[in-house]
N, C-alpha and C positions, 0 to 999 in steps of 0.2 A: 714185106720186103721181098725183092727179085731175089733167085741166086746168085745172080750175076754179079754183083757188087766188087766195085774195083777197089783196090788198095787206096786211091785217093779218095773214096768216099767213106771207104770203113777208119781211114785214117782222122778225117774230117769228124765222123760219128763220135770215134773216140777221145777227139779232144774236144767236141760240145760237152762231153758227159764228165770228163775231167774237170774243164771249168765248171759246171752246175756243182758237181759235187766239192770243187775247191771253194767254192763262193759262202755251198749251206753250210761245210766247217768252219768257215771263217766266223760267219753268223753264228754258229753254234759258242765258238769259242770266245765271241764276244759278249754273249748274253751267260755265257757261264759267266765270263766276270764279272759282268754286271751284278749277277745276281752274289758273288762272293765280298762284293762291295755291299751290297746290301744287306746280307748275314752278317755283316763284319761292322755293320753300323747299327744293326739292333742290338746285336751282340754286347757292343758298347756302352749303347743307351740302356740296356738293362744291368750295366755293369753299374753305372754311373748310377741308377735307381737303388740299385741295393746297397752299396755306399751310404748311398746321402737320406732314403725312408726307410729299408729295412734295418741295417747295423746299428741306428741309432736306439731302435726300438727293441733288437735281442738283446743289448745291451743293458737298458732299462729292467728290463726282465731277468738280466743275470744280476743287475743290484739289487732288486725287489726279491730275491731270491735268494743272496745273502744277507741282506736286513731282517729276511724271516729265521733265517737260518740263524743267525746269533740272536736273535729274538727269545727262540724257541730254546734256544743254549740255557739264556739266564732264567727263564725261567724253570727248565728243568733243576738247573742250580739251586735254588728259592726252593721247590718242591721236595728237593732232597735236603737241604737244610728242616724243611718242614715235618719231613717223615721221621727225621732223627730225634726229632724234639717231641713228635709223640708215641715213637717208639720208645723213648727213655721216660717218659708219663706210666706207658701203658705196666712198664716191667717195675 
């Protein structure tokens, strides 16, 4: 660039570079939402997965988990009846 540069060309300079840089924000701020559209749709679809494959199956597991659970009850019950009847043998 000359020294010389007049007020109408540094003016000219400066709103090329205003537009370019108004244009790539715009583009910037459209591809952010694109992509929060995007996040916001996996986000969903993995909501909807865990709903509908995983909650059915920790579920399962908390039933299977107290069927052992009162399982494990009566029998202790049963063993403790058992212990009595030969503890009162033994003495």
């Amino acid at each position: 660039m000359s020294k010389n540069i007049t007020n109408e060309q540094l003016f000219e300079f400066m709103t090329k570079i205003y537009s370019d840089l108004d244009g790539k924000i715009g583009n910037m701020n459209k591809e952010i939402q694109e992509g929060f559209v995007e996040v916001k749709n996996e986000i969903k679809k993995t909501s909807i997965k865990i709903d509908h494959e995983v909650m059915p199956k920790i579920n399962a597991l908390f039933d299977g988990y107290k069927q052992n659970s009162d399982k494990l009850g009566r029998i202790e019950e049963e063993v403790s009846k058992h212990e009595e009847i030969i503890l009162g043998r033994i003495k």
